[in-house]
C-alpha positions in Angstrom: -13.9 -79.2 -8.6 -17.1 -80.2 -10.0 -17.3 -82.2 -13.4 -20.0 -80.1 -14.7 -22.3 -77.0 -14.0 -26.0 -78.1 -12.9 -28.7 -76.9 -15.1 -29.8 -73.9 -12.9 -26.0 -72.6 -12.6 -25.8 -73.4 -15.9 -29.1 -71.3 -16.9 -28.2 -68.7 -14.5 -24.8 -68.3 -16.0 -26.3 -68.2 -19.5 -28.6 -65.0 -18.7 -25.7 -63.7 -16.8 -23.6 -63.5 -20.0 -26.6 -62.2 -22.0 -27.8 -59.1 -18.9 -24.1 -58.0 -18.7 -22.2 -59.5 -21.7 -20.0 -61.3 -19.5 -19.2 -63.9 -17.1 -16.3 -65.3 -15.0 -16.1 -68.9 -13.7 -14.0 -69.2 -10.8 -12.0 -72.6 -10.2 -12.8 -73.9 -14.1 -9.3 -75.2 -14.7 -6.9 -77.1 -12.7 -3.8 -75.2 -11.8 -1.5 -78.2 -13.4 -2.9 -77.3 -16.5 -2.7 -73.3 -16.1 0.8 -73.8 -14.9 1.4 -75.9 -18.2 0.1 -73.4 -20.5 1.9 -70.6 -18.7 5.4 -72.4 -19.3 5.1 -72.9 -22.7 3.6 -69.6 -23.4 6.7 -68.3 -21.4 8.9 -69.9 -23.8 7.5 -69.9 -26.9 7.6 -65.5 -25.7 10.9 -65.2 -25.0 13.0 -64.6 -28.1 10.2 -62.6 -29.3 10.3 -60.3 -26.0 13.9 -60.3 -26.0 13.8 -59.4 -29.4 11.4 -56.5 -28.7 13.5 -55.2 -26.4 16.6 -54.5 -28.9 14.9 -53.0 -31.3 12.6 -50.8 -28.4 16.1 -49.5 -27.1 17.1 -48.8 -30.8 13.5 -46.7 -31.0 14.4 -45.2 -27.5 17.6 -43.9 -28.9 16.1 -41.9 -32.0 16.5 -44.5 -34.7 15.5 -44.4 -38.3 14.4 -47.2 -40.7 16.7 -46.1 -43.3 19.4 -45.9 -40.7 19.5 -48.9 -39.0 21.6 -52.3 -39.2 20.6 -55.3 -41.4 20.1 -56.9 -38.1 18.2 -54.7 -36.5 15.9 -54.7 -39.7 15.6 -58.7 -39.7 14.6 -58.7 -36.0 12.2 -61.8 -35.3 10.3 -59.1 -33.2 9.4 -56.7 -36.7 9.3 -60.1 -38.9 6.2 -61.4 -36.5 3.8 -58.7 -37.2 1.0 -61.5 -38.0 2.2 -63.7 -34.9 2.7 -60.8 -32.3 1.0 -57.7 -32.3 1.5 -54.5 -29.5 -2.3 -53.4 -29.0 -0.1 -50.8 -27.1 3.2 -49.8 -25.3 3.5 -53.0 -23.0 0.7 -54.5 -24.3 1.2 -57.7 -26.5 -0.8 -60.4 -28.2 0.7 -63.2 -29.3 -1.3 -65.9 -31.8 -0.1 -69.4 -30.5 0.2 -72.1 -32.9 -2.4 -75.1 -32.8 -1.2 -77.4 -30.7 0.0 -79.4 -27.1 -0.8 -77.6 -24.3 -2.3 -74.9 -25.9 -5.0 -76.7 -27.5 -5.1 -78.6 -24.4 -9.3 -79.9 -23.5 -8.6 -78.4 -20.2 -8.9 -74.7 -22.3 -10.5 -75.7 -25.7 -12.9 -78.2 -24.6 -13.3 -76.7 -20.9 -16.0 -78.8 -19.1 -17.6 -75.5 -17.7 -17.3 -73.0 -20.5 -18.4 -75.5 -22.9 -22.4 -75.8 -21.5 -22.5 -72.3 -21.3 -20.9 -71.6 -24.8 -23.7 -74.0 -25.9 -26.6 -71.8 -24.8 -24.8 -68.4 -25.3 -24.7 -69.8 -29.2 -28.1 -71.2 -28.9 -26.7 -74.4 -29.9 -25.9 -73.6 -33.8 -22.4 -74.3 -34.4 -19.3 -72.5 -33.4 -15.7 -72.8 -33.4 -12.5 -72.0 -31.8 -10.8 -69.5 -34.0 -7.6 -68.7 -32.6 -5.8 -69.0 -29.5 -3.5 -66.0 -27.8 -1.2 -65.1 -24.7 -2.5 -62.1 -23.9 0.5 -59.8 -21.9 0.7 -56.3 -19.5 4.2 -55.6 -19.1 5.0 -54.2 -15.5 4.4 -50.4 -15.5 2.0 -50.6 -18.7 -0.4 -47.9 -18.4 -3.9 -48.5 -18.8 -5.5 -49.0 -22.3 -7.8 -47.2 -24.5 -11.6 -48.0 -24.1 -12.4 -50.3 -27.1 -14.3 -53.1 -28.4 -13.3 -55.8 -30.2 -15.6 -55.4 -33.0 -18.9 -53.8 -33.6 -22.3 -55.0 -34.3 -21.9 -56.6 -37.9 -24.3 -55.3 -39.8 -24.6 -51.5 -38.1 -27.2 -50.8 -35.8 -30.3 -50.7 -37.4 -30.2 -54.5 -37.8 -29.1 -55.9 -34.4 -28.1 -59.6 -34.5 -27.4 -61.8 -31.4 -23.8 -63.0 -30.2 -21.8 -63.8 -32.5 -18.1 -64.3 -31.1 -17.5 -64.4 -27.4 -13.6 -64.2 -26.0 -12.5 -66.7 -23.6 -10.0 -65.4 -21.2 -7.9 -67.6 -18.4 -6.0 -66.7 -15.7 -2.8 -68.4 -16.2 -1.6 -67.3 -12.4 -3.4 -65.0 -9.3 -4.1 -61.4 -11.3 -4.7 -58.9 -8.5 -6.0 -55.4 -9.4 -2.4 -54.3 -9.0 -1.6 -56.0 -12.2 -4.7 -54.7 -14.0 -7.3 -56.8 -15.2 -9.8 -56.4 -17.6 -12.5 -53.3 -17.1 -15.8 -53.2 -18.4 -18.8 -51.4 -19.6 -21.6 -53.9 -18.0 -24.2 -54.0 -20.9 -22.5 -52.3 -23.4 -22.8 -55.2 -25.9 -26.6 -54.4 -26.1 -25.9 -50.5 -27.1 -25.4 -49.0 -30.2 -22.7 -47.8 -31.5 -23.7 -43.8 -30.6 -24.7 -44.7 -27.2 -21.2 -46.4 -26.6 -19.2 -43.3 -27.4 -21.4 -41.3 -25.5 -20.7 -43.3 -22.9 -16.9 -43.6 -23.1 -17.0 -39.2 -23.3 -18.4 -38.7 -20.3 -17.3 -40.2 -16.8 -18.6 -43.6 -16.3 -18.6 -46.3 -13.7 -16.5 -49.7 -14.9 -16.3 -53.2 -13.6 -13.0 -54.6 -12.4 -12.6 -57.6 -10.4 -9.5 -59.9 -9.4 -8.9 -63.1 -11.3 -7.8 -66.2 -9.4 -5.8 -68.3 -11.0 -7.7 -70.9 -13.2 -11.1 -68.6 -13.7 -12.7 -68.2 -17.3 -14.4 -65.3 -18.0 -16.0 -65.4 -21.2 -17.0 -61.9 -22.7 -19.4 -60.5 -25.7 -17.4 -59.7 -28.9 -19.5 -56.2 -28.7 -18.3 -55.4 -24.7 -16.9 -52.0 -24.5 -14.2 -52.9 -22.4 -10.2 -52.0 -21.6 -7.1 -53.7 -19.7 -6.1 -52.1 -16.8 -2.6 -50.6 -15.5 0.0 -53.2 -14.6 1.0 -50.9 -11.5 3.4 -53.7 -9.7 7.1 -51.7 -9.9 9.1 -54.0 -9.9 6.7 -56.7 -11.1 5.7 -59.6 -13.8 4.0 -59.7 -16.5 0.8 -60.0 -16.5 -0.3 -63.4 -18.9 -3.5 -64.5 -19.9 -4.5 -67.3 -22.3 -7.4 -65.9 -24.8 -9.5 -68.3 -27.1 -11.3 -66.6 -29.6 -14.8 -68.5 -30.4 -17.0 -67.6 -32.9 -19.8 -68.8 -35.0 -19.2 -71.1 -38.4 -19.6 -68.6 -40.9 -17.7 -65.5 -39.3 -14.1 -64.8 -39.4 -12.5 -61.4 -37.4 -11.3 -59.2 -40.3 -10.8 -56.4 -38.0 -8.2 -57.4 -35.4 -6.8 -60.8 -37.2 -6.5 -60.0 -41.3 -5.3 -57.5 -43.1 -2.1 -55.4 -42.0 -3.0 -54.6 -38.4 0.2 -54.8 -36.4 -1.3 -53.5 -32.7 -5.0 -52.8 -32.9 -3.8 -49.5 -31.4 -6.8 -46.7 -31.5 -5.7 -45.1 -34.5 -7.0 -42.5 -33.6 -4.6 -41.7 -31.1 -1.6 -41.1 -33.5 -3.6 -38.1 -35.2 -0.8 -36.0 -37.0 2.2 -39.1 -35.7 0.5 -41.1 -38.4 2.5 -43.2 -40.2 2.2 -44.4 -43.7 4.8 -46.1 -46.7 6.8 -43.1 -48.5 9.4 -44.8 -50.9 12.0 -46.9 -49.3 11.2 -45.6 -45.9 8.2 -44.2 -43.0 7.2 -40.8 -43.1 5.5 -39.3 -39.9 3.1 -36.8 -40.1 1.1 -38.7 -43.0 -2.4 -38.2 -42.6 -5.6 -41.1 -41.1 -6.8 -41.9 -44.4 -3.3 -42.8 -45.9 -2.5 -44.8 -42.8 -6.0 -47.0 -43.2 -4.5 -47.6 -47.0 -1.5 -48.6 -45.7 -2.5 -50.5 -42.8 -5.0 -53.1 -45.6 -2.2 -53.5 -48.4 -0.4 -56.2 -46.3 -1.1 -59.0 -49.6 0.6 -56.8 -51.9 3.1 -55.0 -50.0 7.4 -56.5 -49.5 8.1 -57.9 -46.2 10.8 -54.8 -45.7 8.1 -53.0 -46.2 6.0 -54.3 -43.6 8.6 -54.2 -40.8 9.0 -50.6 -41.4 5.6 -50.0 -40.6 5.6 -52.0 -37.8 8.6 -50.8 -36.1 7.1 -46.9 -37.1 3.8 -48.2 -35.3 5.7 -49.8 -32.4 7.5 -46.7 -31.9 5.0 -44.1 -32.1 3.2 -46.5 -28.9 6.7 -46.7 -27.4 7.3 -42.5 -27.5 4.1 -42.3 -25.7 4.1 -44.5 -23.2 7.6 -42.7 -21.9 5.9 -39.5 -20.9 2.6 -41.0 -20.0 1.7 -41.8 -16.5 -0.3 -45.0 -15.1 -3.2 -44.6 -13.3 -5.3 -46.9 -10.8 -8.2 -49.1 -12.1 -11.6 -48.8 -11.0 -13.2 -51.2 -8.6 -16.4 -52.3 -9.4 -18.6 -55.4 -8.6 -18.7 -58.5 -11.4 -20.8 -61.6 -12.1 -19.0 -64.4 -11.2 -19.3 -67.8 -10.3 -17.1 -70.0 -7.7 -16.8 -73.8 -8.3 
């Protein structure tokens, strides 16, 4: 392993980044500290997951807020609605506290996506933001076609990168366990040209992930995680570093009451929104947007209710839906 890119790799990774809005460096961290990380991730997920898993067979059995046990209420799984959040059924994020190994230099100050961080930011400052564990569940179908945010201020004034994701592969992610898919260049486009694209059929990038490779990715990439297809299988574990520049903070995904970044849009009539002491389905979009950015002035019951209504609308879906294949496409990538 080299200890640092040469200035033409370097450069060429760089322009890389800013042609497709994404690049992946192959052999950037030593497998003694992926397999570090990967432990401790492992156990700080456990109670959480086991957690998850009660109150999903509670769901599964046609449970209702009002109805259900004290201890089924106070599960760590609906109290963690800031520390873990289901983007969808299967799919988790957990925020990972601030310290040994997973602020380990081998991720945070990473030798190789350090240079290239430097020119993607055009050396003005940036920091690390947060830090994830980024699961696919065996059997988790693939997700919606999102991005993480949009360009901040609309369209008609375009402004360069401004937060870039930093995935690792924590162990060997084949296509079988369904990594990342992307819209090559789709960080350049506007908004309208975006969902254009995601209407109509459209070619996607998909590549497999050996274990220590960074890819680093455009805040603005349109973008999805594949299917998990292995049956049985493992999950599917990456470590995610969110970096951004000084001044900006993600109020989209991060803040507010967003307990699984799930495309709202999908609930459309399952909505689910506060009604007195309990959740009432069938609450309309707007009410749900209310509810979902009243998180500083609403009771913690409150907010376990409407994360264990969110959690199971995902959950009731995901029973009936079936998983699909991911497309294989070329990528930019590097080997070291």
């Amino acid at each position: 392993m080299r200890a640092r890119l040469d200035v033409a790799t370097q450069a060429r990774a760089i322009n890389t980044f800013y042609a497709c809005g994404l690049v992946a460096i192959h052999g950037a961290i030593s497998h003694a500290e992926t397999d570090e990380f990967a432990f401790h991730a492992e156990r700080f997920m456990e109670p959480l997951l086991d957690s998850r898993a009660r109150v999903r067979s509670a769901a599964r059995a046609g449970a209702h807020w009002k109805d259900m046990s004290e201890d089924l209420r106070n599960e760590i799984f609906l109290a963690s609605g800031e520390a873990i959040r289901e983007r969808q059924a299967g799919r988790l994020d957990l925020l990972l506290p601030h310290s040994m190994p997973f602020n380990s230099s081998g991720f945070v100050l990473n030798r190789f996506a350090s240079d290239i961080l430097r020119g993607i930011f055009e050396n003005s400052r940036f920091e690390l933001k947060s830090a994830h564990a980024v699961v696919s569940l065996p059997e988790t179908a693939a997700q919606h076609w999102h991005r993480d945010d949009e360009p901040l201020f609309g369209d008609a004034y375009p402004t360069g990168v401004y937060a870039v994701n930093m995935f690792a592969a924590l162990g060997d992610v084949p296509l079988e366990k369904g990594p990342t898919e992307y819209i090559l260049g789709s960080h350049l486009a506007t908004s309208a040209t975006v969902e254009q694209i995601l209407v109509q059929p459209h070619e996607a990038a998909a590549f497999a992930w050996p274990k220590g490779s960074l890819v680093l990715m455009d805040y603005r990439m349109a973008h999805r995680g594949g299917p998990n297809l292995e049956v049985p299988g493992s999950p599917r574990t990456l470590a995610m570093l969110v970096f951004g520049r000084a001044w900006w903070r993600d109020a989209v995904n991060y803040m507010g009451d967003n307990y699984g970044g799930a495309d709202r849009g999908h609930f459309g009539q399952d909505a689910v929104a506060a009604d007195g002491g309990g959740i009432a389905i069938g609450a309309s979009r707007a009410a749900l947007s209310r509810r979902l950015v009243q998180r500083q002035t609403t009771p913690p019951e409150r907010d376990r209710a409407a994360m264990f209504a969110h959690c199971s609308a995902l959950w009731s879906e995901s029973w009936t839906r079936r998983t699909t294949r991911p497309t294989d496409a070329a990528s930019a990538s590097l080997d070291l």
